[in-house]
matplotlib code that plots the C-alpha trace (Angstrom):
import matplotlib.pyplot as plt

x = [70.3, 69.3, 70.6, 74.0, 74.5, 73.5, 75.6, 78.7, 77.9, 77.8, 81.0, 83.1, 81.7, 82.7, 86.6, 87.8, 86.5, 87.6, 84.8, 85.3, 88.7, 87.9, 85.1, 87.1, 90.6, 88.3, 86.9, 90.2, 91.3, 88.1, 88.9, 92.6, 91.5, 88.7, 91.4, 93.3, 91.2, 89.5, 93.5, 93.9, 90.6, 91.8, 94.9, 93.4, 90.8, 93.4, 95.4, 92.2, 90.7, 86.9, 85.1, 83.1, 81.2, 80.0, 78.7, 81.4, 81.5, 84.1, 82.3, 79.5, 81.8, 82.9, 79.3, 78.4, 81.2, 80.6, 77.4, 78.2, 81.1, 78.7, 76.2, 78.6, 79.7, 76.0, 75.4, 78.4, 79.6, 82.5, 84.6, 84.3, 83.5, 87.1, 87.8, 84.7, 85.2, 88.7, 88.3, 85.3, 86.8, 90.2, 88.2, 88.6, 92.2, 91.5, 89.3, 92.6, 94.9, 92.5, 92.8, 96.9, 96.7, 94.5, 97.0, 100.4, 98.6, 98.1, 94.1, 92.7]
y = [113.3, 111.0, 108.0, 109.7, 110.6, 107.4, 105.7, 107.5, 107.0, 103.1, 103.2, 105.0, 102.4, 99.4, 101.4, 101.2, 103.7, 104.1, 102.2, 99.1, 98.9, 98.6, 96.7, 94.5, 94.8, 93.7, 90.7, 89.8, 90.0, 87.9, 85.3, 84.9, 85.0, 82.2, 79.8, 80.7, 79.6, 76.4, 74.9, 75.9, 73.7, 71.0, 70.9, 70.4, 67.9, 65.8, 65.6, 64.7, 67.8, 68.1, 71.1, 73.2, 73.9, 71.0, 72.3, 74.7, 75.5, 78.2, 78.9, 79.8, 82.1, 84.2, 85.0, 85.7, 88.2, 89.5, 89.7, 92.0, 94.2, 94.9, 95.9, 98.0, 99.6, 100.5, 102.0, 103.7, 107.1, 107.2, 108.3, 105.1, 103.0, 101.5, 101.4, 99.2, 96.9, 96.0, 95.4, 93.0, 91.7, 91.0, 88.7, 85.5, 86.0, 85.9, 82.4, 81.3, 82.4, 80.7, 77.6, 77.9, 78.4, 75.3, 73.5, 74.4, 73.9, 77.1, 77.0, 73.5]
z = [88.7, 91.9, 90.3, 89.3, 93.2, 94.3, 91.8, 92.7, 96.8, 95.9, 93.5, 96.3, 99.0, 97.3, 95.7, 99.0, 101.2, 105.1, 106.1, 104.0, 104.8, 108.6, 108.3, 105.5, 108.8, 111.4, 109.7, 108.8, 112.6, 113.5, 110.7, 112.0, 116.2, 115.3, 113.0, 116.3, 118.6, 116.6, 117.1, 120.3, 120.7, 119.1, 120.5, 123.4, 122.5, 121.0, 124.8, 126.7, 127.6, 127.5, 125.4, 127.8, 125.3, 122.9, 120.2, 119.5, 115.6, 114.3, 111.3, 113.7, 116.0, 113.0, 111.6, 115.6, 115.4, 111.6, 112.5, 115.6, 113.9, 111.5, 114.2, 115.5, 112.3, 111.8, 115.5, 116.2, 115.4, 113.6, 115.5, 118.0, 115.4, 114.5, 118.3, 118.8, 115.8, 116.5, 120.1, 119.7, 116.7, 119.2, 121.6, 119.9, 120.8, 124.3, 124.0, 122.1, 125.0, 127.5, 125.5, 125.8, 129.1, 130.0, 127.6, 129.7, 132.8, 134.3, 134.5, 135.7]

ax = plt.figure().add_subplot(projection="3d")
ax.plot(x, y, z, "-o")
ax.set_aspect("equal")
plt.show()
């Protein structure tokens, strides 16, 4: 009878449960601010400006913040837990906008 429960547990994890689809959401958001930000960084690199830092990798930015969501998704009640995941999976956007705003100028 254990293994029917734990087989159903597992089948409604993986169909799509609440969970998934936030963890599934914030990974997406992390995928698309880390494409973001890798062109903002090239952008840049093609008009002369300097990487602060050199040995910037965006595949290794998006396992840094899988790595973390998942953290979070593991630590947090659940109540928080979608609040925590997307704001730390939004902070690639804010590299990205840094990077803009280098581009046009506005930070030296």
């Amino acid at each position: 009878m254990a293994y029917d429960t734990t087989r159903s547990r597992l089948f409604l994890l993986l169909s799509g449960g609440a969970a998934v689809q936030s963890y599934v959401f914030a990974l997406l958001l992390v995928l698309a601010g880390t494409l973001f930000d890798y062109a903002t960084t090239v952008t840049g690199l093609s008009l002369g400006l300097s990487e602060s830092n050199p040995q910037y990798s965006p595949i290794w930015a998006f396992l840094f913040f899988a790595w973390a969501i998942a953290l979070l998704f593991v630590a947090l009640p659940r109540k928080i837990r979608k609040l925590g995941a997307i704001g730390l999976a939004l902070s690639p956007y804010l590299a990205a906008a840094n990077n803009v705003l280098v581009i046009l100028g506005f930070i030296v």
